[in-house]
C-alpha positions in Angstrom: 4.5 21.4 7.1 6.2 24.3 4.2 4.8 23.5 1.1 7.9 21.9 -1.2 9.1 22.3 -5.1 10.8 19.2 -6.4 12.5 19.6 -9.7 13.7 16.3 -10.8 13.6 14.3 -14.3 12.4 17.0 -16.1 9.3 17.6 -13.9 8.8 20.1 -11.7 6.9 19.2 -8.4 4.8 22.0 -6.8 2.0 23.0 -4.4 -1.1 23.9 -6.4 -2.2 27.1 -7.5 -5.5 28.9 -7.5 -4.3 29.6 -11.5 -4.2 25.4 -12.0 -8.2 25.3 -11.6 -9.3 25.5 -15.3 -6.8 22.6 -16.0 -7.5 20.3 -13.4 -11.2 20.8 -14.6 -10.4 20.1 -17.9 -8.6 17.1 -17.3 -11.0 15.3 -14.2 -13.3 15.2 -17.1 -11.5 12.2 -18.6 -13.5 9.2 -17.9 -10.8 6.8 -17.2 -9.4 9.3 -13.8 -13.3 9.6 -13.2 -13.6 5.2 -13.5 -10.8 4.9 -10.9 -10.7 7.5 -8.6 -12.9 9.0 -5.9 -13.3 12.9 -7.9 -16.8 13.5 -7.8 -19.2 13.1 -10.5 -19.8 15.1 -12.6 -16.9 17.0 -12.0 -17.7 20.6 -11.4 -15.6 24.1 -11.8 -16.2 24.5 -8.1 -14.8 21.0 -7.5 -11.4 21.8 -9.5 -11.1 25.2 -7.9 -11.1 23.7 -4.0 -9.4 21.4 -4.6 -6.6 23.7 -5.4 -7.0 26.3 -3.0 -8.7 24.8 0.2 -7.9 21.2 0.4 -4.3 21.4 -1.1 -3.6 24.5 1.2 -5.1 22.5 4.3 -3.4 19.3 3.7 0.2 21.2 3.8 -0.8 23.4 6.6 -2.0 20.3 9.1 0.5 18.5 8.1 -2.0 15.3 7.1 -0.6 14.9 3.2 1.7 16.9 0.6 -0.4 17.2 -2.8 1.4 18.4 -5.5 1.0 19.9 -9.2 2.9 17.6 -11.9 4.5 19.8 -14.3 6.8 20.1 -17.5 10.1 21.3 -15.8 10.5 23.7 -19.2 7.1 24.8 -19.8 5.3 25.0 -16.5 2.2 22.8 -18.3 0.1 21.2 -16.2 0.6 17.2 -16.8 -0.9 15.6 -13.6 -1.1 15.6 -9.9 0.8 13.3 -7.5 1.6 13.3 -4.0 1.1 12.3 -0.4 -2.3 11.8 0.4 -2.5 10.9 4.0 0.6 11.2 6.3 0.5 9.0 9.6 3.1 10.5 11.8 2.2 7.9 14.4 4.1 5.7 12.2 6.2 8.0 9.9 4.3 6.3 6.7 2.1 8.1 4.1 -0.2 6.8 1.3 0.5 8.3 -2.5 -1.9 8.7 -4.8 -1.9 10.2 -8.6 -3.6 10.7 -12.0 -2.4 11.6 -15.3 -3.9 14.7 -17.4 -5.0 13.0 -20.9 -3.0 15.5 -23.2 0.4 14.0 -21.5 -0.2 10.5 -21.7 2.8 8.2 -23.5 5.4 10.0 -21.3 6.1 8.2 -18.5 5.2 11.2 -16.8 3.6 9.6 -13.5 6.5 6.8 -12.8 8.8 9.8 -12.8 6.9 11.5 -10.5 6.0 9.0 -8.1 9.8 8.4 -7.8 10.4 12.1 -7.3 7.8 12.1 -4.5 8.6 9.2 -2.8 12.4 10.3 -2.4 11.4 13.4 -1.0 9.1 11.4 1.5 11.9 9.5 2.8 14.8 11.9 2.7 12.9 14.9 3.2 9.7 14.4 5.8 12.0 11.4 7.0 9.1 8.5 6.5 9.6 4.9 7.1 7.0 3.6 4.4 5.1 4.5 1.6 1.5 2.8 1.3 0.2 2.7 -3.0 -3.5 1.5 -3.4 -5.7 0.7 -6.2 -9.0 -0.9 -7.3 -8.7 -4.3 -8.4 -8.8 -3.7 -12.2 -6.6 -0.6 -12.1 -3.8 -2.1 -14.2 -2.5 1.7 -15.4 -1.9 2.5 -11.7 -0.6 -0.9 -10.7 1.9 -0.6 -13.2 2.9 2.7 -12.3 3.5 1.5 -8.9 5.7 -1.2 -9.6 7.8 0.8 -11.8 8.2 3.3 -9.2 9.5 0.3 -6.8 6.6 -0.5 -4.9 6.1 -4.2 -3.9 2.3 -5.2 -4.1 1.6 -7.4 -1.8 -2.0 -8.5 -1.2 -5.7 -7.3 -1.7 -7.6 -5.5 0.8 -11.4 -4.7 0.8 -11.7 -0.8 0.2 -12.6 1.9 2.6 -14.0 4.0 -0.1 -15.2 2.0 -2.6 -15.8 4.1 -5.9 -18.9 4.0 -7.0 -19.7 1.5 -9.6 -16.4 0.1 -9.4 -15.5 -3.4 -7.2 -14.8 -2.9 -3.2 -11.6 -4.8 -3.2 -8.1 -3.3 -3.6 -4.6 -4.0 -4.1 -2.0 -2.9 -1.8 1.6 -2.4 -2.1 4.6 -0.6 -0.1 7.6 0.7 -0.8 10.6 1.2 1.6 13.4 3.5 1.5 16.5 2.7 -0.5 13.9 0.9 -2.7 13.2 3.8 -5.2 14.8 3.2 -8.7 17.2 6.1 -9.9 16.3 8.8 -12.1 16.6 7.2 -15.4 16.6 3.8 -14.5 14.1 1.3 -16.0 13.1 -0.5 -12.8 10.8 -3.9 -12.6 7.9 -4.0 -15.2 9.7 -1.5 -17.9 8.9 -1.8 -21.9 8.7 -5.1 -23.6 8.3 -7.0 -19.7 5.6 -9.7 -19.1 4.0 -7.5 -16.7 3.8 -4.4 -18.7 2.0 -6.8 -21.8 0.0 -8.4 -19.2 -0.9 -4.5 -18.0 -1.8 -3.9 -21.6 -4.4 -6.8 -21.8 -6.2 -7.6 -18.8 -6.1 -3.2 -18.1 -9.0 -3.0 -21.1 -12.1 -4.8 -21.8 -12.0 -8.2 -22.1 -12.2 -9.0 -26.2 -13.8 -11.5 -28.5 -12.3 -14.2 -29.8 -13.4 -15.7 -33.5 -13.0 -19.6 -34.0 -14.1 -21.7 -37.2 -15.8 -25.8 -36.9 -15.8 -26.4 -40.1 -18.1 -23.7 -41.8 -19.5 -22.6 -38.4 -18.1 -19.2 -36.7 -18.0 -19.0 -33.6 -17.1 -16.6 -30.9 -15.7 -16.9 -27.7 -16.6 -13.7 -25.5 -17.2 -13.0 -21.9 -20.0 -14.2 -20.5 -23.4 -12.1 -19.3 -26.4 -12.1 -17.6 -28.4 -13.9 -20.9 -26.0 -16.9 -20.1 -27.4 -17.8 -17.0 -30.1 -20.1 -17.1 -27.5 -22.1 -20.3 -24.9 -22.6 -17.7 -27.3 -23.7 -15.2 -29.0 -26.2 -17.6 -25.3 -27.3 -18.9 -24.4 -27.9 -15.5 -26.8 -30.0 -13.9 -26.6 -32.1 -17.1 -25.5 -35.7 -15.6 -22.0 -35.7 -18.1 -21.1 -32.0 -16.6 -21.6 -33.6 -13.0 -19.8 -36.9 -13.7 -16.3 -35.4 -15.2 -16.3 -31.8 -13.4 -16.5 -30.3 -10.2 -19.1 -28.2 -10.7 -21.6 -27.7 -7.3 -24.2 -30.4 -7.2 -26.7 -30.0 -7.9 -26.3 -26.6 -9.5 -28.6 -23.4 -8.4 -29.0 -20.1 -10.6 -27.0 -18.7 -7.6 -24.1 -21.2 -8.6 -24.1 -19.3 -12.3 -24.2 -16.0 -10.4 -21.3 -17.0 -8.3 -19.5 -17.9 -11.4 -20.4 -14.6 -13.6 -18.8 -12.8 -11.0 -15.7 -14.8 -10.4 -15.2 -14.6 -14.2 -15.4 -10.9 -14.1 -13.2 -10.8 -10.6 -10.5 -13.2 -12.7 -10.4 -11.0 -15.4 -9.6 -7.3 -13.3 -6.7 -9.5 -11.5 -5.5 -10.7 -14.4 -5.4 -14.1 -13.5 -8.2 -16.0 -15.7 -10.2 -15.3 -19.2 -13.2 -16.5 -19.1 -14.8 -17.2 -22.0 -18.5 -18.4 -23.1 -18.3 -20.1 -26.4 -20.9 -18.6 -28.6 -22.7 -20.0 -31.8 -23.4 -18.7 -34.7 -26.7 -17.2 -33.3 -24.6 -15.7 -30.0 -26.4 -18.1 -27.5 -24.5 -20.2 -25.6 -23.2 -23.2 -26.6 -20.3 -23.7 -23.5 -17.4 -22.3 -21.5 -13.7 -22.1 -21.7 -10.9 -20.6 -19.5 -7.9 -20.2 -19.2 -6.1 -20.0 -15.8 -3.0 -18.4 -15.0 -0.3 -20.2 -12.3 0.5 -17.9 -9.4 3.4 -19.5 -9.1 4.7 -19.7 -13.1 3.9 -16.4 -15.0 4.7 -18.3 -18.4 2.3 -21.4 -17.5 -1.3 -21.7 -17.6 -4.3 -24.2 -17.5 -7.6 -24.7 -19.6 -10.7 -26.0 -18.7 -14.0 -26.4 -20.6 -17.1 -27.7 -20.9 -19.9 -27.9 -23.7 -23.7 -27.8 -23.5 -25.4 -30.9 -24.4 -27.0 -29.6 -27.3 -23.9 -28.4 -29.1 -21.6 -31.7 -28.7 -20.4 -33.3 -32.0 -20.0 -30.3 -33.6 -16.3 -29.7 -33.4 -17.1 -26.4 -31.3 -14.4 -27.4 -28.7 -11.9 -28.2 -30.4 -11.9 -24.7 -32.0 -12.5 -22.7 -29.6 -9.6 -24.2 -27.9 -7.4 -24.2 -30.3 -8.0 -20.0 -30.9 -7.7 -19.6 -27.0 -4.8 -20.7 -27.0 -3.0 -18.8 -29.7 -4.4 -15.8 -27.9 -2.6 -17.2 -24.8 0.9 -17.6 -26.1 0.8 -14.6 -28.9 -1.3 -12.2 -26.8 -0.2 -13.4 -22.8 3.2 -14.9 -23.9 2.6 -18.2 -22.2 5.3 -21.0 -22.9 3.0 -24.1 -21.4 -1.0 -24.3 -21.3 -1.4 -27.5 -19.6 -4.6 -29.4 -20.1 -5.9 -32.2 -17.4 -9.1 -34.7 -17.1 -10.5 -37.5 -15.3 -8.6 -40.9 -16.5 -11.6 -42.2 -18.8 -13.1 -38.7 -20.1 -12.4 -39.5 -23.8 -14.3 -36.9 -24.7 -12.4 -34.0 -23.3 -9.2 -36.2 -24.5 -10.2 -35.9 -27.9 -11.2 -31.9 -27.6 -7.7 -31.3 -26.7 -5.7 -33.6 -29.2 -7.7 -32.2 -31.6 -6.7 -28.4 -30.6 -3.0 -29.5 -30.4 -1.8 -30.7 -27.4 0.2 -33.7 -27.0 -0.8 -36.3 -24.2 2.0 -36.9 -21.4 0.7 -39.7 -19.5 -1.0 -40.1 -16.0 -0.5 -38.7 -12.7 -1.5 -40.7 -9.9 -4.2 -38.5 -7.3 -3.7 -35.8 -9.0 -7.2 -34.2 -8.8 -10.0 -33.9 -6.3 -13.6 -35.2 -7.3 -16.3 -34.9 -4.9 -14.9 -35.9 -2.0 -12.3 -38.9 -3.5 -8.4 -38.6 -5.5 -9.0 -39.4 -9.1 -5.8 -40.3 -11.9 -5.8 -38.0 -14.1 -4.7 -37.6 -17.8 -2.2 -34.5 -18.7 -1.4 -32.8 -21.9 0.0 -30.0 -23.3 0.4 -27.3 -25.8 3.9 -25.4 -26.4 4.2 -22.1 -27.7 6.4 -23.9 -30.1 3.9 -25.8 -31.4 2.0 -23.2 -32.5 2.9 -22.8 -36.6 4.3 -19.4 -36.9 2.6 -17.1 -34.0 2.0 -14.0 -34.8 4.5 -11.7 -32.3 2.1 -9.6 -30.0 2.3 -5.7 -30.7 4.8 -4.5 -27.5 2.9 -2.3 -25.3 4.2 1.8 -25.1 6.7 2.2 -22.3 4.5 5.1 -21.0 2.2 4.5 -18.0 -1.3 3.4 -19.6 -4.2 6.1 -18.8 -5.3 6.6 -15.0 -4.4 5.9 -11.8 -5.7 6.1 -8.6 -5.5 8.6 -5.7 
């Protein structure tokens, strides 16, 4: 296959150039492109140079992908790479892949370019399908992919896992006719849910602060240290009687649950949160769960170690989840639901703010039998005065994957 310039958007598409070495060395050094994608580590001079001559020059010449150089259309700088990086002409599809030099961050350089390429792909070398793919936890590039059109449609464990990093993916395709004009916002511009939720669950998870009375306490993620608390909390006999938790609870239970915790949070679908005291031991657990099915609705749960009940630790920690949820996630409903007869999470919740509803029949499962179960809520409108969340840059956030 010819190697190909695109100019489009005020890029400039082009095969690389034994010249781009010193720049794509510069800018593999960034440790968010070294976090999510498969460049080796450390990156060497050598590495950059390669790439750019041997590998770029082979993958145009067999015809197996179409790497190109992201430049300013005016300048000629260097602002990332993007392209095709396998081509399946078995099936007329290709895979893309990208990164985005630090110095040209806040741009939108990458969306732009990932349209530009995936035109050419299906006007140009005539392909059927485009294939994007990511690590779990790679909000940046997932976001680029769905403003470039891509639909992402599943997980799937990864091939080439990088190291360090989690072995499942997302997956997405795109279709021709699906691109989004030059120009044109597309799904999960500016100010959309997806681009805040993109901005939150795409960095570390953060601490909360909550007050019980003269008491501060924090609600963080939960490590390794918690352990052998949850497993005690757990296998105490009110845990087992008004939660699901496994029974009778194994360390390998709290490992189980560290993880899913961790998992929940790269999705983007739950925060888990240990509720800490004012010595940073445990002293319980929180989450919040978002629907799959309602992007403005989510759930809580909680329990509390037997040694910190009475205290009013609940009841704030609750309460500053969440206001993070609806100020920080922009949730409309947080639901909260317990066994008919657990007064005790009752009064956690009415305490925090939510307003009881009433019964539903069966609603739950509990070991092995359908239970009643009580359901409350909190409105964002019953918040006093939330604070407006800071909108999130309409540029793609920091690296993607290739």
């Amino acid at each position: 296959m010819e190697p190909a310039e695109i100019t489009e958007d005020g890029l400039l598409l082009r095969p690389w150039r034994a010249s781009d070495a010193d720049a794509v060395h510069r800018a593999c050094q960034d440790p968010d492109i070294q976090r999510w994608t498969t460049v080796p580590r450390p990156y060497l001079p050598e590495h950059a140079h390669g790439f750019v001559t041997d590998v770029s020059a082979s993958a145009w010449s067999h015809g197996t992908g179409a790497p190109f150089a992201v430049c300013d259309a005016g300048t000629g700088e260097l602002l990332g790479s993007c392209g095709l990086v396998t081509i399946d002409r078995a099936h007329d599809t290709g895979e893309i892949g990208y990164w985005t030099a630090p110095w040209a961050r806040g741009r939108g350089v990458t969306v732009r370019a990932t349209r530009a390429v995936a035109r050419w792909a299906f006007e140009t070398v005539k392909l059927r399908r485009l294939i994007w793919q990511a690590e779990i936890g790679n909000h940046a590039s997932r976001l680029v992919a769905l403003r470039a059109g891509f639909r992402v449609e599943g997980e799937l464990r990864l091939a080439q896992p990088v190291a360090g990093g989690r072995s499942e993916g997302w997956i997405g395709s795109l279709l021709p006719g699906e691109v989004p004009a030059p120009g044109e916002p597309g799904p999960a511009g500016p100010g959309t849910l997806a681009a805040r939720r993109a901005a939150v669950f795409g960095r570390p998870q953060p601490v909360l602060f909550a007050t019980a009375g003269e008491t501060e306490l924090r609600l963080r993620p939960m490590e390794e240290r918690d352990l052998d608390a949850v497993v005690a909390t757990c296998r105490d006999t009110e845990t087992v009687r008004w939660t699901t938790v496994p029974h009778p609870y194994q360390p390998a239970d709290a490992e189980w649950y560290l993880d899913h915790c961790r998992a929940a949070w790269a999705r983007g679908t739950s925060a888990c949160f240990v509720l800490a005291d004012v010595d940073d031991s445990y002293a319980g657990s929180i989450d919040l769960r978002l629907s799959p099915a309602d992007p403005l609705l989510a759930a809580v749960g909680f329990m509390t170690a037997p040694h910190a009940r009475g205290r009013g630790y609940l009841p704030a920690a609750l309460a500053a989840l969440t206001a993070w949820g609806v100020t920080t996630l922009g949730l409309a409903r947080i639901e909260w639901r317990a066994n008919v007869g657990n007064t005790a999470s009752r009064r956690v919740a009415e305490k925090a703010g939510f307003t009881f509803e009433g019964t539903a029949r069966n609603a739950l499962q509990h070991r092995g039998d359908r239970t009643d179960a009580w359901v409350g809520a909190l409105l964002a409108e019953d918040l006093v005065a939330p604070a407006p969340a800071p909108e999130p840059s309409g540029a793609e956030p920091p690296a993607a994957a290739s």
